[in-house]
C-alpha positions in Angstrom: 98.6 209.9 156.1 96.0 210.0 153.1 97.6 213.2 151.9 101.0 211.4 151.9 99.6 208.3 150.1 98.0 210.2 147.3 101.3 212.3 146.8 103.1 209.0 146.6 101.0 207.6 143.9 101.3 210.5 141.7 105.2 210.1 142.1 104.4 206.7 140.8 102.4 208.2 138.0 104.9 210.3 136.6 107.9 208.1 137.2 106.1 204.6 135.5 103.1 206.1 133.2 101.2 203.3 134.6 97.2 204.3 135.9 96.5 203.0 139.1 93.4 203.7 141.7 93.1 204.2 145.4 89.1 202.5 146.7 87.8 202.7 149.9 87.0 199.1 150.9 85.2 199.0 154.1 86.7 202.0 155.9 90.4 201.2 154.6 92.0 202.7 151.4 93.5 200.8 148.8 95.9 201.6 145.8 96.0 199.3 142.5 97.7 199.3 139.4 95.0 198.6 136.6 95.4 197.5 133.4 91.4 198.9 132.4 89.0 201.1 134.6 85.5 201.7 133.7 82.9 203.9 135.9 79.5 203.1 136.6 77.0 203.6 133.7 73.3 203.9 133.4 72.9 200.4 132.6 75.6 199.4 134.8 75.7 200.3 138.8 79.2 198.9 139.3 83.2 200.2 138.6 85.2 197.9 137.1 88.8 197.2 137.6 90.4 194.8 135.6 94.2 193.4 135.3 94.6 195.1 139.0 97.7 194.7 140.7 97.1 195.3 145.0 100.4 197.7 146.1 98.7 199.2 149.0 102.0 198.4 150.9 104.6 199.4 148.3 102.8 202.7 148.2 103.1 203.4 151.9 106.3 202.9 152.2 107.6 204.6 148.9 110.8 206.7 149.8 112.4 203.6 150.9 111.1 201.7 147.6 112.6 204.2 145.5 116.0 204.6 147.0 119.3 204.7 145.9 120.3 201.9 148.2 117.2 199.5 147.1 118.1 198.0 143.8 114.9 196.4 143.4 112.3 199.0 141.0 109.0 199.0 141.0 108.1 196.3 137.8 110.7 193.5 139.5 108.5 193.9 142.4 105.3 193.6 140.7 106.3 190.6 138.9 104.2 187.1 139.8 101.6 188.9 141.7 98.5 188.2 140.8 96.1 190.5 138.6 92.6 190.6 139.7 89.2 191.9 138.0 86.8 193.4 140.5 83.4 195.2 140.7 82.5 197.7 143.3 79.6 200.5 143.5 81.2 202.7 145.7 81.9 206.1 144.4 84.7 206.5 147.2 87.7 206.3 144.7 90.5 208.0 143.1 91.7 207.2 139.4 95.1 208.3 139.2 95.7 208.6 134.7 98.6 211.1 134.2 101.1 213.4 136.1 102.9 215.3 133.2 105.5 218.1 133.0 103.7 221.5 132.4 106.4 222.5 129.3 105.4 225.7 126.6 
């Protein structure tokens, strides 16, 4: 299942440009679209998400979100959720930046 949901976010990568970041909150992942990450620091013990969007659920069920049949793309979906700035010190995470074409 993990490999499956980390293969569908770097679909997502590639296909929308957008970064996004799978945490591990209490035992159970969960994928965001961020606007802004920053890691932990010397002077700060935290990561910081902000502008994240929660599409745990889109994510998991991909293939059928990115069908031909389903007219509905990924930004439609993601309009009037709400964004949410967040601070966590777990080091459990992922940061999903860019999936590009290897080209010469």
């Amino acid at each position: 299942m993990m490999n499956e949901l980390i293969e569908n976010i770097w679909t997502l990568v590639a296909l929308t440009g957008y970064k996004f970041i799978t945490v591990n909150f209490l035992g159970t992942y969960k994928v965001f679209l961020v606007e802004n990450f920053a890691t932990k620091t010397r002077d700060n013990p935290f990561n910081e998400a902000r502008g994240a969007v929660d599409i745990t659920e889109d994510v998991k069920h991909l293939t059928f979100q990115l069908s031909e049949m389903n007219p509905v793309g990924i930004d439609t979906r993601l309009q009037g959720r709400p964004r949410k700035d967040f601070k966590f010190g777990s080091d459990d995470y992922i940061y999903f930046i860019a999936n590009k074409k290897n080209e010469f």
